[in-house]
C-alpha positions in Angstrom: -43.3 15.3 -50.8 -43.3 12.4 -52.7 -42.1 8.9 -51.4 -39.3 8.5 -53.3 -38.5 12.8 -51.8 -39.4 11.4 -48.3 -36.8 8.2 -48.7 -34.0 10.9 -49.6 -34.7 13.0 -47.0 -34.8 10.3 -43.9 -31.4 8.9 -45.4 -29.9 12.4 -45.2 -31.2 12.8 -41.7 -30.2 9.6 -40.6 -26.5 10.0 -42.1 -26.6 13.3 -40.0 -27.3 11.8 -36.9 -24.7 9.1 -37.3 -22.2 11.6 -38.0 -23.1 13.7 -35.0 -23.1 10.4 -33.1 -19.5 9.4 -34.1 -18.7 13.2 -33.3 -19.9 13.1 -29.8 -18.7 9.5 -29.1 -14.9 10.7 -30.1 -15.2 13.7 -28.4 -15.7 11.5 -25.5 -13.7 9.1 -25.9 -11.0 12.4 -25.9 -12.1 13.5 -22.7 -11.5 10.0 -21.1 -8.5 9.7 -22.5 -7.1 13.2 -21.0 -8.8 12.3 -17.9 -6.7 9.4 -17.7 -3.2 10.7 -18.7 -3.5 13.3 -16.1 -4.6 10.5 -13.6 -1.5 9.4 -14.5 0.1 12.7 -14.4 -0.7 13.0 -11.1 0.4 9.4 -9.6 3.4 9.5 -10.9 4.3 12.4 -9.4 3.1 11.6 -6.0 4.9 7.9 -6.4 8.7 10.2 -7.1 7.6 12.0 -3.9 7.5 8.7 -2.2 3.4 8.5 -1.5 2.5 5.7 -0.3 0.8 3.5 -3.4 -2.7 3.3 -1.2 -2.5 7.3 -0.6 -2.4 7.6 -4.7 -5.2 4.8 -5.4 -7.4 6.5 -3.2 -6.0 9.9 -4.6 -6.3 9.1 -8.5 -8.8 6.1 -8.4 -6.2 4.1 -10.4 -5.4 0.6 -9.0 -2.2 -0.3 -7.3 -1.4 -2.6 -10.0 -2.0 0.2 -12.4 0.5 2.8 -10.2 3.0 0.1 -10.1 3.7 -0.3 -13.8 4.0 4.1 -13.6 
């Protein structure tokens, strides 16, 4: 493989990797987010059934400053 070959092939392997990097990071970044709306999901509910906000921080792991804006 000549130099010039071997310069095209680590830029197309390096562009891959980026892209599977910036796939990964936003499926993360997904899976956070859904995390986090059904945190929410679930606080709110609790807070209409008149839980006390303590009981749903500990529950959820949101703060209570967090459950009070819900």
């Amino acid at each position: 493989m000549s130099k010039e070959e071997r310069e095209l092939y680590d830029s197309d392997v390096k562009a891959k990797s980026d892209c599977n990097a910036g796939i990964r990071y936003a499926e993360k970044k997904a899976e956070e987010e859904g995390k986090l709306e059904e945190k929410l999901e679930i606080a709110c509910n609790l807070k209409s059934k008149a839980i006390a906000f303590e009981i749903i921080a500990e529950t959820t792991g949101l703060s209570i400053d967090e459950i009070e804006k819900i």
